[in-house]
C-alpha positions as CSV (number, residue, x, y, z in Angstrom):
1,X,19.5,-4.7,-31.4
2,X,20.7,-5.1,-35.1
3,X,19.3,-8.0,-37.7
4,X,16.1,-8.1,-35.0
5,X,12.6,-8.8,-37.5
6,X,9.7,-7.8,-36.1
7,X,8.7,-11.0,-35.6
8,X,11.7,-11.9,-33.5
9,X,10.2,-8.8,-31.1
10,X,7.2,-10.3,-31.6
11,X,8.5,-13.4,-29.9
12,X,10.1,-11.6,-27.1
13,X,7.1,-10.1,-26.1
14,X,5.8,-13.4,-25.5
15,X,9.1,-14.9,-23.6
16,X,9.0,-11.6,-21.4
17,X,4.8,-11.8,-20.9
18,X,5.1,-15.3,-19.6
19,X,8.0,-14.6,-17.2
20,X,6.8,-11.0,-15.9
21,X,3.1,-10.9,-16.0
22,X,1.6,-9.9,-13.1
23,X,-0.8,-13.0,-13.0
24,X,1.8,-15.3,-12.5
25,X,3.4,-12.9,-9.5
26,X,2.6,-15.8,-6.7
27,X,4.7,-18.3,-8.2
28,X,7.5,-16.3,-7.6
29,X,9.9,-15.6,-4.6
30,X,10.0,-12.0,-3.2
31,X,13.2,-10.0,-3.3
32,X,12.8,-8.6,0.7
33,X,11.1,-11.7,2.1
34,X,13.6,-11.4,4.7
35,X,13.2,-7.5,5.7
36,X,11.1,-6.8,9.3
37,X,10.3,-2.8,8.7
38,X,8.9,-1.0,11.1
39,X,6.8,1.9,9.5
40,X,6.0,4.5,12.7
41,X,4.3,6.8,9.7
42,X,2.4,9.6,11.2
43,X,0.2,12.1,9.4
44,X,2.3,11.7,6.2
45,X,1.6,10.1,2.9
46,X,5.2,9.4,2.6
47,X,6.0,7.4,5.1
48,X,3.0,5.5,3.8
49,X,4.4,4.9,0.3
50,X,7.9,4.3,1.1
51,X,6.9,1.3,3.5
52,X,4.2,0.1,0.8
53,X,7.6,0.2,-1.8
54,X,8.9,-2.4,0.3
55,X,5.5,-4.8,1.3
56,X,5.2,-4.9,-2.8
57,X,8.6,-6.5,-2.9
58,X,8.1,-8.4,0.1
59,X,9.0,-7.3,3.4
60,X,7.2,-8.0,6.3
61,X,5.7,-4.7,7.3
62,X,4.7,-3.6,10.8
63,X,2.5,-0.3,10.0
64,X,2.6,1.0,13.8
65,X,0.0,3.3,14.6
66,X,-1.8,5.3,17.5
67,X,-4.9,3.4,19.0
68,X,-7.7,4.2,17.2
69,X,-5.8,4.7,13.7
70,X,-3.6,7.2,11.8
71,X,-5.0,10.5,10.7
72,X,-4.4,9.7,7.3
73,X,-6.7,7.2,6.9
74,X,-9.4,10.0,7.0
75,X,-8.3,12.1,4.2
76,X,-10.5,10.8,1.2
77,X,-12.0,12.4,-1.8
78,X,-15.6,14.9,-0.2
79,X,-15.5,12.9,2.6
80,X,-16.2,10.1,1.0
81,X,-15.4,6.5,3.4
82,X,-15.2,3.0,2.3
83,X,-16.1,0.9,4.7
84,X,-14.5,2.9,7.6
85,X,-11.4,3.8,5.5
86,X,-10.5,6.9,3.4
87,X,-10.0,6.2,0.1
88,X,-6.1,7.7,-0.1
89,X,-5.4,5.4,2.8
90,X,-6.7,2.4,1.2
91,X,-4.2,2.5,-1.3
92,X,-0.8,2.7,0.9
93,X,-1.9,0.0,3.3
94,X,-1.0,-2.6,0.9
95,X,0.3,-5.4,2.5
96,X,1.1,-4.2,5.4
97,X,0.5,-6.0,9.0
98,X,-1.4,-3.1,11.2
99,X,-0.9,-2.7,14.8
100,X,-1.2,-0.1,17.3
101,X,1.1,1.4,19.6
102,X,0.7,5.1,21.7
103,X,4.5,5.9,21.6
104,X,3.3,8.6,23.8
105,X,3.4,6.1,27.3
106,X,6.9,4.7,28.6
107,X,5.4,1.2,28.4
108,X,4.6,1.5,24.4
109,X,8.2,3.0,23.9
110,X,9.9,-0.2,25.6
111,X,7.9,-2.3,23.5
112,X,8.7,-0.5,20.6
113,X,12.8,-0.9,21.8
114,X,11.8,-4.7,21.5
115,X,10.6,-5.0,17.8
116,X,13.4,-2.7,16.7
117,X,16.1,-5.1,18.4
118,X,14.4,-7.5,15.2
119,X,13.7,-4.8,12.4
120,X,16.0,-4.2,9.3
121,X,14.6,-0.7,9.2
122,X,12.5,1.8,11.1
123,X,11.2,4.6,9.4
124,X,9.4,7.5,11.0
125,X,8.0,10.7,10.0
126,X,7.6,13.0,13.5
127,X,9.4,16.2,13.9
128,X,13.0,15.9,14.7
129,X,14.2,15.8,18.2
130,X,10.4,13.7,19.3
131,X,12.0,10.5,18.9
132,X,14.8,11.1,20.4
133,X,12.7,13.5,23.6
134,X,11.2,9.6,23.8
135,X,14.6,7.8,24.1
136,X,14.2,6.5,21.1
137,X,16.1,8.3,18.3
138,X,18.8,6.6,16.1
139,X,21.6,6.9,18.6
140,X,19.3,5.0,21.3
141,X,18.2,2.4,19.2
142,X,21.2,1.9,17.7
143,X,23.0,0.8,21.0
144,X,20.2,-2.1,20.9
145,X,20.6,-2.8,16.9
146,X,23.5,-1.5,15.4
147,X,22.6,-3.0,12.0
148,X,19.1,-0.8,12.2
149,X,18.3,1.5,8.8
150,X,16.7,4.2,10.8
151,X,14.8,6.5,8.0
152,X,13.4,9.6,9.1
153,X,11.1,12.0,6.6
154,X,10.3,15.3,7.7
155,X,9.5,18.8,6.0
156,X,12.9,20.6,6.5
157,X,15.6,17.4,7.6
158,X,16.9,17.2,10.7
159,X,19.3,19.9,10.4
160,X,18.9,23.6,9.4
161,X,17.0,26.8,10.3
162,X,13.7,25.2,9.8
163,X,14.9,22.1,11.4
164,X,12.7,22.6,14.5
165,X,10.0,24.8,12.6
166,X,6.3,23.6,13.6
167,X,4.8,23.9,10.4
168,X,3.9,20.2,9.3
169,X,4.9,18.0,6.7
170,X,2.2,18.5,4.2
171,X,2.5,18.0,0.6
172,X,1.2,21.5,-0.6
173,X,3.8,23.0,2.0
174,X,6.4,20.6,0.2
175,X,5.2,22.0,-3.6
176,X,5.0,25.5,-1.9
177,X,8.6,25.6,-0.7
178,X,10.3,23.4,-3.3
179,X,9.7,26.2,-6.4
180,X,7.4,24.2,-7.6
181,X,4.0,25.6,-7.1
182,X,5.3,29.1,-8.0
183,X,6.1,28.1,-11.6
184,X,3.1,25.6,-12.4
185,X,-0.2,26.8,-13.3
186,X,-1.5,29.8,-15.9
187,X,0.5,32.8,-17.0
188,X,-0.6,36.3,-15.8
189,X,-1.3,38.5,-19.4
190,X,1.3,41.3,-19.0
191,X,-0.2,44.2,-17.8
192,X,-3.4,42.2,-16.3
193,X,-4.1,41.7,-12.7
194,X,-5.0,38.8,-10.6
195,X,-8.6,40.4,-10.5
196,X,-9.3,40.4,-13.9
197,X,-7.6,36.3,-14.1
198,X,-7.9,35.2,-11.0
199,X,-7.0,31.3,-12.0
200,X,-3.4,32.8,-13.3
201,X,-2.1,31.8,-9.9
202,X,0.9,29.2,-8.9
203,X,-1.3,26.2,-9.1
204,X,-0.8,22.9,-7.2
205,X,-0.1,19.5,-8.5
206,X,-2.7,17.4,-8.6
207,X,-2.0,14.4,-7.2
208,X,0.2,14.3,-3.4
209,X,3.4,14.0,-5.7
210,X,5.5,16.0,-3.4
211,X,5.0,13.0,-0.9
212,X,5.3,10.6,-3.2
213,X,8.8,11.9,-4.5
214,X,10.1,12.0,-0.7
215,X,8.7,8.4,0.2
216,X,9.9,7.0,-3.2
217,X,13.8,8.6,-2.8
218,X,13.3,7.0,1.1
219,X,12.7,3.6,-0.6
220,X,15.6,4.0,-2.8
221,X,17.4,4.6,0.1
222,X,16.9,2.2,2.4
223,X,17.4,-0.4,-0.6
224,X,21.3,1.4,-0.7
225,X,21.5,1.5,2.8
226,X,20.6,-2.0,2.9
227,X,23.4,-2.9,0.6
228,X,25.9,-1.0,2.0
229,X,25.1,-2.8,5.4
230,X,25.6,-6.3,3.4
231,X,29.0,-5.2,2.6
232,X,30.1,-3.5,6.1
233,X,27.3,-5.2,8.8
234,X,26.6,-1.5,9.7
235,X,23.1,0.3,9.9
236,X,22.4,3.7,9.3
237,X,20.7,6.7,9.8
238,X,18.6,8.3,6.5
239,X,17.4,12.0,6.5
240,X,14.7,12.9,3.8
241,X,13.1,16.7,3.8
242,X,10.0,16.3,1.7
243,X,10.8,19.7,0.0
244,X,14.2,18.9,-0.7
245,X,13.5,15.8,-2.6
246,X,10.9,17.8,-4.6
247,X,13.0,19.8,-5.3
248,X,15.7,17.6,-7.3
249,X,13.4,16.6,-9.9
250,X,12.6,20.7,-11.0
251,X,14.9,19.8,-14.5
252,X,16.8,22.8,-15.2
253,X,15.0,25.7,-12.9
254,X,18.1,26.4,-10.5
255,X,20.4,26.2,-13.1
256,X,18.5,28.8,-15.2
257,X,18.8,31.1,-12.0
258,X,22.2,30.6,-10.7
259,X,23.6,31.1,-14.6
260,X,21.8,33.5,-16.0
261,X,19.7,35.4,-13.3
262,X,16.5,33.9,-14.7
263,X,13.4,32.8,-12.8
264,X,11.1,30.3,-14.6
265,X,7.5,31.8,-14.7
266,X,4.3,30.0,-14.9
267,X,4.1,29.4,-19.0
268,X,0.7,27.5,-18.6
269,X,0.1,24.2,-20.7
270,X,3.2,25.4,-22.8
271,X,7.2,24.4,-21.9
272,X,9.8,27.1,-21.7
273,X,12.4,24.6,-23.3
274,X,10.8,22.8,-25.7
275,X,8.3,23.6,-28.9
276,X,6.6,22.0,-30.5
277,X,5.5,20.9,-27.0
278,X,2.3,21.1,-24.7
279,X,-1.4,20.1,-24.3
280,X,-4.0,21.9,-27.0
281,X,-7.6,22.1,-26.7
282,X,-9.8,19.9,-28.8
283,X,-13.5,19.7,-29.9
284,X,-14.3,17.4,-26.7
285,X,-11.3,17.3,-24.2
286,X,-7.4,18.1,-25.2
287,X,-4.4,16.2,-26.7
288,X,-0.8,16.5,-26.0
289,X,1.4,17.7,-28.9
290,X,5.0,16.8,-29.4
291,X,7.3,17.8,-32.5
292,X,10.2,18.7,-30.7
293,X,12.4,18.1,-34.2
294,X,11.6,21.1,-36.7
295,X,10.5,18.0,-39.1
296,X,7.9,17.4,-36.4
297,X,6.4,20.6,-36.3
298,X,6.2,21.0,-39.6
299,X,4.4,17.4,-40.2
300,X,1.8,18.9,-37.8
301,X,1.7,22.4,-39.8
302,X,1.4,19.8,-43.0
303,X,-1.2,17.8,-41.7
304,X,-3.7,20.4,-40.2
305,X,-3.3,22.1,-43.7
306,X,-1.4,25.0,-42.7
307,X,1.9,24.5,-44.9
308,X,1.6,27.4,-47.1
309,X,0.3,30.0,-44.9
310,X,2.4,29.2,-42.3
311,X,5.6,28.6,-44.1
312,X,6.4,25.2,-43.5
313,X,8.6,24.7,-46.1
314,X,11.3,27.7,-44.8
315,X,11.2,26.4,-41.2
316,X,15.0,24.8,-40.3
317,X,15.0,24.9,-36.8
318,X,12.8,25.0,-34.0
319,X,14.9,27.1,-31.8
320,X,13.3,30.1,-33.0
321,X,9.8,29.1,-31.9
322,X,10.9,28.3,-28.5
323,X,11.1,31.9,-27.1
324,X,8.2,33.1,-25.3
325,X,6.9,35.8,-27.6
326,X,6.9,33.1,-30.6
327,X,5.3,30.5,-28.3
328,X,2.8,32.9,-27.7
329,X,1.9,33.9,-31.1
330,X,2.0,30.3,-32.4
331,X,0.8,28.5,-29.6
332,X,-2.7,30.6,-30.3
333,X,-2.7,29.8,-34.4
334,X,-2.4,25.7,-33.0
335,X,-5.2,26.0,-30.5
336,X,-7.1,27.4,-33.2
337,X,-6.7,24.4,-35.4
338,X,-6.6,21.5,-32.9
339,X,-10.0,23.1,-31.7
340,X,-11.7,22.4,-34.8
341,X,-11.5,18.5,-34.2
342,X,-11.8,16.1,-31.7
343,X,-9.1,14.2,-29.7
344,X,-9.7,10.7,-31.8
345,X,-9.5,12.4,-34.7
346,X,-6.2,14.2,-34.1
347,X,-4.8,10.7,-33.0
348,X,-5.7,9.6,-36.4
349,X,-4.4,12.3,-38.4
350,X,-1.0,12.2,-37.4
351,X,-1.2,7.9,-37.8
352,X,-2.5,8.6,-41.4
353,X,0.5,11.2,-42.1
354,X,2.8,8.6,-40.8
355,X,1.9,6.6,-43.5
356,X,1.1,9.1,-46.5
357,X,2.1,12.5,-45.4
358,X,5.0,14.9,-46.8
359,X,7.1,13.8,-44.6
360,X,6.4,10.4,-43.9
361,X,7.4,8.2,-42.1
362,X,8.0,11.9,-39.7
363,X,4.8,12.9,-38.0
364,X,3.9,14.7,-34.8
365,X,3.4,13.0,-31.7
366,X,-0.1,13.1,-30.5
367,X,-2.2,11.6,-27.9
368,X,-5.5,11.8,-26.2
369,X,-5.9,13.2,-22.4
370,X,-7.3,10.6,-20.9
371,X,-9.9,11.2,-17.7
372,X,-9.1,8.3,-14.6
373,X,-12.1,6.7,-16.0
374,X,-10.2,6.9,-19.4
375,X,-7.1,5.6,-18.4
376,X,-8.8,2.5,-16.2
377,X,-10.1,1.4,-19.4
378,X,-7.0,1.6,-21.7
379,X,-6.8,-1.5,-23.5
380,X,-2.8,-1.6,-22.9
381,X,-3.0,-0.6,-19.2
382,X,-5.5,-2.9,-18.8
383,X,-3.0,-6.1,-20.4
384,X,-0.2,-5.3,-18.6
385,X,-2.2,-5.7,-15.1
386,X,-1.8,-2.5,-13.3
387,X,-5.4,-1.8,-13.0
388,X,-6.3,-5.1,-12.0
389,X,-8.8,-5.6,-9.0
390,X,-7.5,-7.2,-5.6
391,X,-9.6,-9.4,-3.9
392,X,-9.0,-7.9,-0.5
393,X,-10.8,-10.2,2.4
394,X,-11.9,-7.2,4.5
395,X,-12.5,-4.5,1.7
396,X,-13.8,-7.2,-1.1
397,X,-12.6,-6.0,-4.8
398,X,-10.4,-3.1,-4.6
399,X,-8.7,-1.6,-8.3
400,X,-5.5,-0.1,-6.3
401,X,-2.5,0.2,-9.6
402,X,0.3,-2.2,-8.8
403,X,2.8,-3.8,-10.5
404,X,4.6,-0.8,-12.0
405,X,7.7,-3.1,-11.8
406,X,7.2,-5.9,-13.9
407,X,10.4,-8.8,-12.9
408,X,10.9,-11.8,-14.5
409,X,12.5,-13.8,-11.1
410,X,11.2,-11.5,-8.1
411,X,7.7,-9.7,-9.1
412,X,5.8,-7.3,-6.7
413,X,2.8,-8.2,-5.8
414,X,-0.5,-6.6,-3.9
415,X,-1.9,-9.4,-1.6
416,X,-4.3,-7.9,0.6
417,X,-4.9,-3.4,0.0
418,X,-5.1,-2.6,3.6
419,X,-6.3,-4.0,7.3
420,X,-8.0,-1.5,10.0
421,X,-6.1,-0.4,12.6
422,X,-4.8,-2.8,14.9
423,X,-6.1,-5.3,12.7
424,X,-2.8,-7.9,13.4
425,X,-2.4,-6.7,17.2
426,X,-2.7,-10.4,18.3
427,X,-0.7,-12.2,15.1
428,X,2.2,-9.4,15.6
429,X,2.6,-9.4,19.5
430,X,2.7,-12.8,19.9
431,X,4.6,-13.8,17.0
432,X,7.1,-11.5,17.4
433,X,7.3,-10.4,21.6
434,X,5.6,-13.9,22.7
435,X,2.5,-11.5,24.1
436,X,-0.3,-13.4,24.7
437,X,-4.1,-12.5,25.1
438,X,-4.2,-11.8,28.8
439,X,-1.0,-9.4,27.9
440,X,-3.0,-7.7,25.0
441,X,-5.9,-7.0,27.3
442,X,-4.2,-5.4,29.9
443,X,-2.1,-3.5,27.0
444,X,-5.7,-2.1,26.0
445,X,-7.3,-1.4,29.0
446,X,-4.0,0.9,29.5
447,X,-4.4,2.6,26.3
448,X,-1.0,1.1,25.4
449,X,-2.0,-0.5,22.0
């Protein structure tokens, strides 16, 4: 934005703070206020996050689950529970309405048939051809709502040789079978054998990312699904494979292969496409170095001292350094140097040379690795609201992130974290099916809900 003075930004920042900040997220109206979702989740993280995309932004979520809970609210950190619930449940049950419903008995199905006469969108995450064994796939429940967004995640689609396979949706199976897991992780030395580096092995990522890709892409589209049905008064049916979606975001690996012949190997912390660009070791943790422009990488030679000996000065592109022999050679000479201070100082190094260096205003781009505890702390993390703690009336304060969007008209918003299992059994039935408590208890003692 041309002719803009820094005090002009500096004003923006306060117009945009006191229209987006998450504090003020009640005051606002909700984008999907309107939405009924059914979220029939089962043993997948997902499911979980997609439906959680839409309770941020305001839709009335029904989490449906088998009596006595979902098996994913046991998966948790050593075992670790809090207050009956696993910690990776506790943060996708944001707010969400839970009720329970064994899908398995004729009687739960035809109650089931019911809500989704109401719902905007169903999503569901069981093996394909279940819901439809139960008479209640897309094509039957379409007949009762045509304007239904029926969203199905599973491992391999609903269509394809592994269509109908039995292995389960799991994340690490998603990161196994994308290409992902084979080219993440430590480099095997040529000539060396897994024996002698046994941790130079495709290496998972470390959060349930593969999930979360396939549940976030689900959320996108419903939200175009939703639009389209706007425009036409026509529902749909979604098909998400967990693998697949993980797949799309691996930046230029099938490319690579179907050009040129070449797979992408594990290169460790260091990137096959880019230099100067990876994490380096310092004297108490590590720092992330970027000086992808060959000014860059030589304002870190510069400021670590090593313009002469290295050659600094000769350097006029970094398209040399990129293949892997180079990255190799040179990636060990920066180790060596970063190793000789800490993270803090590095950060300040490349500030000061920013100011007062060669090259200045140039520098390289460094920044601290942060631990969780790190990164809960972070002074700018901690302004914009994400960490935040939620006054939850079951689970008391709970720090789950939210507000990744920040909206100056329709904010998310995290009202309540999560609810036990069948917690809303009562407020749900009756509200939405006119079932009573005499209903509900015979519904229990049948094992129904």
């Amino acid at each position: 934005m041309a002719g803009k003075t820094r005090q002009d930004w500096s004003e923006w920042s306060n117009w945009i703070r006191e229209r987006d900040d998450p504090k003020i997220a009640h005051t606002r109206p909700e984008a999907l206020d309107d939405l009924l979702v059914l979220d029939l989740s089962y043993k997948s993280f997902a499911g979980c996050h997609c439906s959680s995309v839409l309770a941020e932004h305001g839709a009335e979520v029904l989490r449906i689950e088998p009596p006595g809970g979902d098996f994913i609210r046991s998966c948790t950190p050593y075992g670790f529970m809090y207050k009956g619930e696993g910690l990776n449940y506790l943060t996708e049950g944001r707010n969400k309405f839970h009720i329970t419903l064994d899908l398995t008995k004729p009687e739960a199905r035809k109650i089931l048939k019911d809500l989704a006469g109401q719902a905007d969108v169903l999503i569901e995450t069981f093996r394909p051809g279940t819901m439809d064994d139960w008479g209640i796939g897309y094509e039957n429940l379409r007949e009762i709502n045509p304007k239904l967004i029926f969203a199905s995640l599973t491992a391999f689609g609903q269509f394809g040789p592994m269509s109908k396979s039995k292995m389960p949706d799991y994340d690490n199976i998603a990161q196994a079978r994308s290409g992902f897991q084979y080219d993440t992780g430590e480099m095997l030395p040529q000539g060396k054998s897994y024996e002698e580096f046994p941790w130079a092995v495709p290496t998972k990522s470390g959060p349930w990312i593969a999930w979360f890709i396939s549940g976030s892409f689900m959320a996108l589209g419903i939200l175009a699904a939703l639009h389209w049905r706007t425009r036409t008064g026509s529902g749909q049916a979604l098909d998400i494979a967990t693998a697949e979606a993980y797949a799309r975001i691996d930046d230029f690996v099938a490319l690579w292969y179907e050009h040129e012949g070449q797979i992408n190997e594990r290169f460790g912390n260091l990137d096959t496409a880019l230099w100067l660009y990876c994490f380096a070791p310092t004297k108490d943790g590590a720092v992330f170095l970027g000086g992808l422009r060959v000014e860059m990488w030589q304002a870190f030679a510069d400021l670590v001292g090593k313009w002469d000996e290295w050659g600094a000065g000769s350097w006029t592109s970094v398209a040399p350094f990129t293949k892997k022999e180079e990255q190799l050679k040179w990636s060990a000479l920066v180790f060596e140097e970063t190793s000789k201070y800490t993270s803090e100082q590095l950060v300040n190094m490349s500030l000061e040379y920013s100011k007062h260096g060669r090259l200045a205003p140039i520098t390289c781009v460094i920044a601290p690795v942060l631990s969780p505890e790190d990164a809960m702390q972070d002074p700018n993390w901690k302004d914009r609201g994400i960490f935040t703690p939620i006054s939850d009336p079951i689970y008391g304060d709970i720090i789950a992130a939210q507000a990744q969007y920040k909206m100056t008209e329709t904010p998310m918003r995290t009202k309540w974290v999560c609810r036990p299992a069948g917690y809303d059994n009562e407020f749900v039935y009756l509200k939405h099916l006119g079932l009573g408590p005499s209903k509900l208890k015979n519904l229990r003692a049948s094992g129904i809900i």
